[in-house]
C-alpha positions in Angstrom: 1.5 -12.1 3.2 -1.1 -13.0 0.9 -1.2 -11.4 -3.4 -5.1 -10.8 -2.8 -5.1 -7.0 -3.1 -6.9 -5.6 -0.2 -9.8 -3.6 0.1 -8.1 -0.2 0.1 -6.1 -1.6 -3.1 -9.3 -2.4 -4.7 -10.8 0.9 -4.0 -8.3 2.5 -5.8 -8.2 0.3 -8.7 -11.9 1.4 -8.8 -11.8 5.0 -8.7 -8.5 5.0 -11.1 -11.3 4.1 -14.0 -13.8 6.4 -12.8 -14.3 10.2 -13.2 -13.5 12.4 -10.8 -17.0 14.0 -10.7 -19.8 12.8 -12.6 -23.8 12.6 -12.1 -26.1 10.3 -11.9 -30.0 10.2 -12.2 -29.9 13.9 -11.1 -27.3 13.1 -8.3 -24.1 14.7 -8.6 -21.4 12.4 -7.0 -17.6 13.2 -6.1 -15.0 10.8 -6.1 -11.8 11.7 -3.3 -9.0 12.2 -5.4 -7.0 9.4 -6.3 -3.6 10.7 -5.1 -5.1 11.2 -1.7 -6.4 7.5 -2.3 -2.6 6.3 -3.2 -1.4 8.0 0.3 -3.9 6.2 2.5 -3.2 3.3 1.4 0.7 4.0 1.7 0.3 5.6 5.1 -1.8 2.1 5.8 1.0 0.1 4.2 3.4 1.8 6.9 0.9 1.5 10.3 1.0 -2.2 9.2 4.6 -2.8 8.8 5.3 -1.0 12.2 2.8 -3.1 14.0 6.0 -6.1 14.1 9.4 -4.0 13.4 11.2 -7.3 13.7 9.6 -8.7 9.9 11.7 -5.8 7.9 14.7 -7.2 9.6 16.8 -9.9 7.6 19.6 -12.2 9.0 22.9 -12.5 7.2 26.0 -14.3 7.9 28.9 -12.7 8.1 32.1 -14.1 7.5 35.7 -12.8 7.6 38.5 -13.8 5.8 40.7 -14.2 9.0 44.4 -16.2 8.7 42.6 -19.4 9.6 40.8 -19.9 5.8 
């Protein structure tokens, strides 16, 4: 898995410095709200992991203590 932050990631990095509402050149522009932002990506964070169940999993070994050690 790569540390380049994704699109999404940088999206909300973006509109985290931003207002919420602001206007421009007679153009008044509004931003979705960054909690709704911060559950996309989440909810995309998820549909991603699920797509191979198997990467969450982790092998251990497991060893007794049985009479022979």
């Amino acid at each position: 898995m790569s540390t380049e932050p994704s699109d999404l990631e940088k999206k909300i990095i973006e509109k985290a410095t931003q207002a919420e509402e602001y206007e421009l050149d007679g153009e008044r522009v509004k931003n979705r709200p960054l909690p709704d932002m911060i559950a996309a990506d989440e909810y995309l964070g998820r549909k991603r992991a699920s797509r191979n169940p198997f990467a969450a999993m982790k092998i251990a070994r497991i060893s007794t203590q049985g009479p022979e050690r």
